[in-house]
N, C-alpha and C positions, 0 to 999 in steps of 0.2 A: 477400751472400746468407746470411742464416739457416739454421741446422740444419733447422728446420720447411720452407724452403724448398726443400733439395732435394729429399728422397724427391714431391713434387708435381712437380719440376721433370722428375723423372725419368719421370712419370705421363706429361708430355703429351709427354714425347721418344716414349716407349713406344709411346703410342697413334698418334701420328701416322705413325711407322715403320711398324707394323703396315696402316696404314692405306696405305702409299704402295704396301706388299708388296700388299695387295690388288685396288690398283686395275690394277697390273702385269698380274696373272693374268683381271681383269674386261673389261677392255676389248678384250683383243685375244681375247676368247673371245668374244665376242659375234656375230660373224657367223659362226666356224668351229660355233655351236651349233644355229642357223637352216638353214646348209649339212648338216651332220651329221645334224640331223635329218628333212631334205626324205629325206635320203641313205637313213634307217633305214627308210622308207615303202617304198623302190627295191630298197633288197638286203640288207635284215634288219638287224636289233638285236645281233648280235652282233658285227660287225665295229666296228661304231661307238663299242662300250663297249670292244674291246679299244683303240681309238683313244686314248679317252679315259684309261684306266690307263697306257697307255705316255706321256703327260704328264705325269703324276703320279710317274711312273719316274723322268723324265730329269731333274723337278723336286727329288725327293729324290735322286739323284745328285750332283748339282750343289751342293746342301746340304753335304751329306758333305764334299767336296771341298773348302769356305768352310772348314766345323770345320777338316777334320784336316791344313789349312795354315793355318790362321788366319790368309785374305783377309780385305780391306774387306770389311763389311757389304754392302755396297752389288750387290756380285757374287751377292747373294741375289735380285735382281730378273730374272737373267738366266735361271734356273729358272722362278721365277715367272711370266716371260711365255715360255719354251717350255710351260708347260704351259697356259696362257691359249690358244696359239695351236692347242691339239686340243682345246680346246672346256672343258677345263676340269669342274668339280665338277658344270655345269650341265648338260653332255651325258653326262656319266656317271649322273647323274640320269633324266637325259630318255631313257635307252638303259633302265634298268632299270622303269621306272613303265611305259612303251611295253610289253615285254615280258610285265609284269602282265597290263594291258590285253588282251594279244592271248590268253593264256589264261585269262580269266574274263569270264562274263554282265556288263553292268551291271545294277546292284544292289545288296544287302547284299554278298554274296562280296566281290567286287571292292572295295568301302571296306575290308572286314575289312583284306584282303590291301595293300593300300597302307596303311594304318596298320602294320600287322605293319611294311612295310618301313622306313616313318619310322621305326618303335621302333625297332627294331635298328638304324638310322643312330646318332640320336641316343643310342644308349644304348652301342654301341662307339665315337664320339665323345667322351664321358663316363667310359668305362673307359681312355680311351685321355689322357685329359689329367689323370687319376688317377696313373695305372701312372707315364707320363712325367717327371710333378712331381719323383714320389721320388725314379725314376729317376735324374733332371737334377741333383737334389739330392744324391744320393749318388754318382755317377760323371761328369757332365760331358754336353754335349751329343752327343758323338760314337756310342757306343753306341745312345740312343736313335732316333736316324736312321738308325744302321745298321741296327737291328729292323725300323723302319719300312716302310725300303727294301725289305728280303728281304720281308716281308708284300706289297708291291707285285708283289715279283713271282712269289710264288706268286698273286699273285691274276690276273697274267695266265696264268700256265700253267691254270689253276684254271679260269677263261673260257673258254680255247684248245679244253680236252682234255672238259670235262665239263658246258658248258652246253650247251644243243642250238638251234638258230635256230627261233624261234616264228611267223617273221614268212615266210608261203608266197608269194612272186609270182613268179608265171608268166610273165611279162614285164616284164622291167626295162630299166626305161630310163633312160639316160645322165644324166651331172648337164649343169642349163642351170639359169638365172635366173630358170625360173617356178618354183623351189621359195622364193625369196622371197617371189613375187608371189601361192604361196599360203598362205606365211605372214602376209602383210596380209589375203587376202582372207577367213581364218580368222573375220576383227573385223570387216571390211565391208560383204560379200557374204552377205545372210541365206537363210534355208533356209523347207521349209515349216511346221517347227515352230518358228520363228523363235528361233531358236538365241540368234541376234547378240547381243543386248543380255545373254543369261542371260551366254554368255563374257565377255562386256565387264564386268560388272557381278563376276563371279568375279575376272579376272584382273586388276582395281583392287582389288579385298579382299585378292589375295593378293600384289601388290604392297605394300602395308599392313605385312599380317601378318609375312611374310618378312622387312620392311624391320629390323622391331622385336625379331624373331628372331636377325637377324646381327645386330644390334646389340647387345641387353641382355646376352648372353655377357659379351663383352669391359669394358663400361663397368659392368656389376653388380661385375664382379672389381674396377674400378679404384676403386669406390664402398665395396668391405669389405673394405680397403688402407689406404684414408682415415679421421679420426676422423671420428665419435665410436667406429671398429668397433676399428678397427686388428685385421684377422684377419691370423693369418698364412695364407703363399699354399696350404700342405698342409690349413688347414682349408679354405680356400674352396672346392680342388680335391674334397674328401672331400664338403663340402653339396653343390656342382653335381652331381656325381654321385650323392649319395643320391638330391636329386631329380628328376632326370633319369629314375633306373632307378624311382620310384613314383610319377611322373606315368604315367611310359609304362604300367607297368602295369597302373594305374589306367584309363588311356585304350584299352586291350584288352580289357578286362575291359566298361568303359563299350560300348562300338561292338560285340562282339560281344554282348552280352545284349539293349541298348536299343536300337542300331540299329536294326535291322527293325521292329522296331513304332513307329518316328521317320519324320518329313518326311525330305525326304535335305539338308534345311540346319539342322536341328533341333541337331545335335551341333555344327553352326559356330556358332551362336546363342549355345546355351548355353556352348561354347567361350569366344567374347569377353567376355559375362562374368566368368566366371572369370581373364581374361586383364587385362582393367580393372581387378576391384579386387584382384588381386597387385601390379600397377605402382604402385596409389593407395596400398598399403598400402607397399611399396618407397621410394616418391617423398617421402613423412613420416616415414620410419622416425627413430628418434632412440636405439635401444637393440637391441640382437639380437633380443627378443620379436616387435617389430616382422618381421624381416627371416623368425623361423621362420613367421609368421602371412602371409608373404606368399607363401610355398609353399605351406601349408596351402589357402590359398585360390584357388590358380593350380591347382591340382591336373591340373584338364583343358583348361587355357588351350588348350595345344598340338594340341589336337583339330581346330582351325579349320584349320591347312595340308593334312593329309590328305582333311578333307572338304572342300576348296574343287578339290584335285585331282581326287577322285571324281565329285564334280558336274559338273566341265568333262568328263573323262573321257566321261561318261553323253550326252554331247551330239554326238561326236561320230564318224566309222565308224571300222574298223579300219587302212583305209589314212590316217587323216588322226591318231592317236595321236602319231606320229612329231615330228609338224609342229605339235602342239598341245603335247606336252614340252618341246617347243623353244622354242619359244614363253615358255613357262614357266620355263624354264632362261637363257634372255635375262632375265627377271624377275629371278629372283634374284641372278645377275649385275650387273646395275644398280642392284640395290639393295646389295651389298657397296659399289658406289662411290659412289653417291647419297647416299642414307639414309644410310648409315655415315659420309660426311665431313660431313652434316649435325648426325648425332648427335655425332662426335665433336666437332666446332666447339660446340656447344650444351654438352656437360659441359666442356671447356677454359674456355670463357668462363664459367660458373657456380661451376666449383670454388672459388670465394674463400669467396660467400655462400651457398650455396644448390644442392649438390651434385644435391639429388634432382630439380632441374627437369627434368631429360632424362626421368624415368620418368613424371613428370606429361604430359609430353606423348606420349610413347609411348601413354598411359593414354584421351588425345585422340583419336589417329588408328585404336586399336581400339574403340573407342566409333562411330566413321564407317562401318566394316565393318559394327557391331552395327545401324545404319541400313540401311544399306546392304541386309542381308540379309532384313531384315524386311518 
């Protein structure tokens, strides 16, 4: 093996690892997110998000633990799937966007307000793999997990002592297996505004969307690593996060001025544009120019998730939010294991000739959405 061969060889251990740590946490969240949130309809949203933080607890517990004895790697799956099995990233999702819902109109409001809380996802996401880099860089892993941790769990005392339950019912009742049966019949069972086909036709867009979302993260990092870029990993961390914090922005600024006087898919639209030809512009990059002009013109890519949630939101009552999060949160889930071993199989196998193929076809399936919505 060649010099030139390790640092790649090292790419597809990375990637695949990362990859196996997610499928851990994806699969076994999957019905505890359906469960959860038939649950949040029953007896309110707040019990169910501190559910969902206390997995994410025992998850970075058990991290700690790997560090500050330095276990096999491997012992890093055993967090991952306790926190898969409370539902995971997707019921913590689904417990905060429900709670939106239950105190705003559908409307402008209500899109403001879930994009609001995308930004600040994504934008403390982005401060947060900033901060860590150096962190990691200058002291070791141990540290940065221990912050982590404590942040975890101030954020369930935080939950505990100072959110309030938004979600009022007068009679709750027990869990049983029609909370499945009405999370299929969400997609089968139509209405008299016939709902059905708008959900179906949103929640294959944002199947889509999200797919390419948790993917282009990880494989844009492993893409300006590789020549012709060779960044180091403190620049990549510093552009993801500049752009990160002036898309979002950008995209508050956008939804609150032009919204209202927009379609309510008018900002997804124009979204996937912008989302195409960033990837097109990524996918041939051949010098950095390329790479700043493909943020430049992604600017509001990211608009399409939050309005795909609003729109479904808009569709359906307040006892059935829960169940519709959830829904959604099974999405994104499938698509960490899905899409992401798809994409990651796709840049493995291209890395020799032709790195940017995986963004040419990301560039494909948001282009199907841009159908789709029209």
């Amino acid at each position: 093996m060649t010099d030139k061969d390790v640092p790649r060889k090292i790419e597809k251990e990375t990637t695949t690892m990362i990859l196996y740590l997610n499928i851990a946490t994806a699969f076994p969240a999957i019905i505890p997110t359906v469960f959860l949130g038939g649950l949040s309809d029953r007896h309110g949203r707040k019990v169910v998000l501190l559910i969902a933080i206390s997995g994410s607890l025992l998850r970075a517990i058990v991290y700690i633990i790997v560090i500050n004895f330095r276990l096999n790697i491997h012992f890093l799956f055993i967090g991952n799937a306790l926190e898969g099995l409370s539902g995971s990233f997707g019921t913590c999702l689904m417990a905060m966007f429900s709670l939106i819902a239950d105190i705003t109109e559908p409307g402008p409001k209500r899109a403001v307000r879930i994009t609001a809380l995308e930004a600040m996802l994504a934008i403390a996401s982005a401060s947060g793999l900033l901060i860590a880099g150096y962190w990691v860089g200058m002291r070791g892993y141990f540290e940065p997990m221990t912050f982590a941790t404590c942040l975890l769990g101030l954020a369930f005392i935080f939950t505990s002592l100072c959110i309030p339950e938004t979600l009022r019912v007068e009679n709750k009742t027990p869990f049983s297996l029609k909370i499945f049966k009405n999370c299929v019949q969400l997609y089968t069972k139509d209405t008299a505004n016939h709902r059905r086909w708008k959900l179906i036709i949103c929640l294959i867009s944002f199947f889509l969307v999200i797919s390419i979302g948790l993917s282009r993260v990880s494989l844009t990092t492993l893409y300006l690593l590789d020549a012709p870029f060779c960044w180091p990993q403190t620049k990549i961390n510093l552009y993801y996060s500049s752009t990160v914090l002036v898309n979002w922005i950008s995209i508050l600024i956008f939804v609150k001025w032009c919204g209202p006087s927009m379609s309510e898919r008018t900002p997804a639209i124009l979204g996937c544009v912008s989302s195409v030809g960033s990837l097109i512009l990524l996918g041939i990059a051949v010098e950095d120019v390329y790479i700043y002009a493909s943020a430049a013109v992604g600017i509001i890519g990211d608009v399409v998730s939050p309005a795909l949630r609003s729109m479904m939101s808009h569709q359906v009552s307040p006892v059935e939010q829960g169940i519709l999060f959830a829904s959604v949160g099974v999405i994104e889930l499938s698509c960490t294991a899905i899409i992401g071993s798809a994409a990651t199989l796709i840049y493995n196998l291209t890395i020799e000739f032709f790195s940017g193929v995986v963004f040419l076809c990301m560039a494909g399936l948001i282009f199907i959405v841009f159908v789709l919505l029209m």
